[in-house]
C-alpha positions as CSV (number, residue, x, y, z in Angstrom):
1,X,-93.5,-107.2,-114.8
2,X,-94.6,-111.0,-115.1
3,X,-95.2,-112.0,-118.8
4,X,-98.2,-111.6,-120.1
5,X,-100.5,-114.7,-121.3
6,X,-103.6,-113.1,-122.8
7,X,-104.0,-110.3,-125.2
8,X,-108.0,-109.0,-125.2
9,X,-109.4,-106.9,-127.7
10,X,-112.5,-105.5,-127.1
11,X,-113.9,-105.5,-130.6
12,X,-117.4,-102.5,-131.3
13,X,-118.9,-105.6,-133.0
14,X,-120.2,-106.5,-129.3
15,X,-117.4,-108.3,-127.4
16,X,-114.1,-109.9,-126.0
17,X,-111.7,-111.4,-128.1
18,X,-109.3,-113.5,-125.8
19,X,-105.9,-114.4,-127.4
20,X,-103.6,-116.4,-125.6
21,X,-100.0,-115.2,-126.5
22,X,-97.4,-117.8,-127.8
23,X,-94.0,-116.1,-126.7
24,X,-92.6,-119.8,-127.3
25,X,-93.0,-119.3,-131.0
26,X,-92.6,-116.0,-131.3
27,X,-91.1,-114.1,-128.9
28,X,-90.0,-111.0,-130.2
29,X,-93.5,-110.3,-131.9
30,X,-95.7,-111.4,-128.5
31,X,-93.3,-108.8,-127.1
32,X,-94.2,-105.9,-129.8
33,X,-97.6,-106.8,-129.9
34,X,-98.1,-106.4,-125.7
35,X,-95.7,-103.6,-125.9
36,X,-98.0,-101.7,-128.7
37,X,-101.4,-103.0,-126.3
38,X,-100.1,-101.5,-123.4
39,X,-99.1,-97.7,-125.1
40,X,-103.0,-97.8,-126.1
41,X,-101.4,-97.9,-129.8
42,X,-104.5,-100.7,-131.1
43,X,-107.0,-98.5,-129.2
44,X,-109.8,-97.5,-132.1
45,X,-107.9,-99.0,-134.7
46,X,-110.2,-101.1,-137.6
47,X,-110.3,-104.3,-139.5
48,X,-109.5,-102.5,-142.6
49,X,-109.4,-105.8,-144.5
50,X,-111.8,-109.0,-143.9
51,X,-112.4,-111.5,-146.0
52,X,-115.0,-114.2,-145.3
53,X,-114.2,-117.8,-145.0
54,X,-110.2,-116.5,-144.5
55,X,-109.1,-113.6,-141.8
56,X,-110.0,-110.5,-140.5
57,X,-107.1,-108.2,-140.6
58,X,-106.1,-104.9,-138.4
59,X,-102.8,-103.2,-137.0
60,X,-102.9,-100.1,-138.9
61,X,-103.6,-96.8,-137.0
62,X,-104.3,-95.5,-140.7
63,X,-107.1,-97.8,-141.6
64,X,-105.3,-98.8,-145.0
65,X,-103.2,-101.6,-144.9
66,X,-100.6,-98.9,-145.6
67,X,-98.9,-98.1,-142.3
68,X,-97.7,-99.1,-138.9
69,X,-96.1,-98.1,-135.5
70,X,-92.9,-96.1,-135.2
71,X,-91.3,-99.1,-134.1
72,X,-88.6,-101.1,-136.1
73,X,-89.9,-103.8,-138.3
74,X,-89.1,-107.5,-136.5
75,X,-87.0,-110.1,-137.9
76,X,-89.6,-113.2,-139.2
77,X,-90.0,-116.2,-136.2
78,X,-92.0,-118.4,-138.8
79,X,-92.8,-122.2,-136.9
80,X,-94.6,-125.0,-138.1
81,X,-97.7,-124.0,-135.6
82,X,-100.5,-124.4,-138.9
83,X,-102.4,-121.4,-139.6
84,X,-106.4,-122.9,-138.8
85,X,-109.7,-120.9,-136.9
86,X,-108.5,-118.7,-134.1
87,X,-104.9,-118.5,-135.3
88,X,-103.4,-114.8,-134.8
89,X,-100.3,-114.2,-137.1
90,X,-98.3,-111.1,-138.3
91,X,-99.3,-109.5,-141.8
92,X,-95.7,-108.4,-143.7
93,X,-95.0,-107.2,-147.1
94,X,-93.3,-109.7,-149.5
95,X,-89.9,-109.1,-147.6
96,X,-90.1,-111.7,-144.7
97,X,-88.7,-109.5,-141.9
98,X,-90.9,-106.6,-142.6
99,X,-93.5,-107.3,-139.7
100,X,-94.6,-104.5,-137.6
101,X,-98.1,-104.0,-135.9
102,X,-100.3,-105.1,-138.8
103,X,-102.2,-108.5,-137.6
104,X,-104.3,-111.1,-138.9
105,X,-106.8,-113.6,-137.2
106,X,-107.8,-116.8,-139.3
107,X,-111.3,-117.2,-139.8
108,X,-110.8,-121.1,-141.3
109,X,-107.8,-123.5,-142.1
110,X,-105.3,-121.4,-144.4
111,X,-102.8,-123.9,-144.4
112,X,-100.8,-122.5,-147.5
113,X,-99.9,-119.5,-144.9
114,X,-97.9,-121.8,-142.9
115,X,-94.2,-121.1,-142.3
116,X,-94.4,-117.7,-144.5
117,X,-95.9,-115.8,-141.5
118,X,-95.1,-115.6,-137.9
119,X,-97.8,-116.8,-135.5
120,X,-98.1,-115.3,-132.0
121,X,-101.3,-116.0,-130.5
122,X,-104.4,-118.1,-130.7
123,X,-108.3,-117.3,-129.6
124,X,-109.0,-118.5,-126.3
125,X,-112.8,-117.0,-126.5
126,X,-114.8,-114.6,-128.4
127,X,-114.4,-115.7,-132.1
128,X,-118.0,-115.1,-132.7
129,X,-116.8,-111.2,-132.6
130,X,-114.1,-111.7,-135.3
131,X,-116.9,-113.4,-137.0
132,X,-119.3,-110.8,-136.9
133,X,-116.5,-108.2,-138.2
134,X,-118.0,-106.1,-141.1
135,X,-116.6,-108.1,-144.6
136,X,-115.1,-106.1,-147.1
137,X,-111.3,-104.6,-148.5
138,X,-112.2,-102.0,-147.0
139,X,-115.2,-102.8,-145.2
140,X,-117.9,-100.0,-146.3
141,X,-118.3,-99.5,-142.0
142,X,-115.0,-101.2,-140.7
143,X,-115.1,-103.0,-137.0
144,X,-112.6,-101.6,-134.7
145,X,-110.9,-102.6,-131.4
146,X,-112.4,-100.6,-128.6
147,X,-109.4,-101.3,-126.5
148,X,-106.7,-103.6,-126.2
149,X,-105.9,-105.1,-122.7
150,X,-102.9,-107.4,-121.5
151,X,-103.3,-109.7,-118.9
């Protein structure tokens, strides 16, 4: 199977989020992240956590921030690529290595995330949908991925 380049979730808030996938900063999480697309695992799952004017986060199959997949955590693959609009990165706990399918898209420049989390993508298209994502920790009515496609 080729590699993928593009990661699309189609968001309920209307459309296509294109991602272009940066297996040459992190391989190992563009890897979990396509592997997790293509088992269907982000179909229907919400933004359970969006905060205006910083990111809109998702990953969790439970809607809380609480859980992931049954898949091993991944060892950190921090970089110096700066967390700015568009920027997709890994959410962890305070232990470095303790990414899983949790996910965050920056809505501005959050510079101070830089080399703490592990960036593996970055919106081709479609931010207008991330930006019409329901605000809110939770959001009252969260926005959710429709489906998840790898290209």
């Amino acid at each position: 199977m080729a590699d993928a380049t593009t990661l699309t979730f189609s968001l309920d808030s209307g459309g296509d989020v294109v991602i272009r996938l940066r297996p040459d900063l992190a391989p190992g999480h563009v890897e979990r992240i396509t592997e997790l697309a293509r088992e269907g695992f982000y179909d229907g799952v919400v933004f359970h956590r969006v905060i205006g004017g910083f990111m809109a986060q998702g990953g969790d199959p439970s809607g809380t921030g609480m859980g992931g997949s049954d898949k091993p955590d991944i060892k950190a693959e921090f970089s110096r690529e700066p967390h700015v609009r568009g920027t997709c990165s890994m959410a962890r706990t305070s232990d470095p290595n303790s990414a899983n399918s949790q996910f965050f898209i920056c809505f501005d420049d959050a510079r101070f995330l830089d080399n703490q989390y592990t960036v593996w993508g970055q919106v081709e298209s479609g931010m207008e949908y991330v930006d019409a994502l329901p605000k809110g920790e939770p959001p009252r009515t969260p926005g959710k991925i429709v489906k998840a496609t790898v290209a």
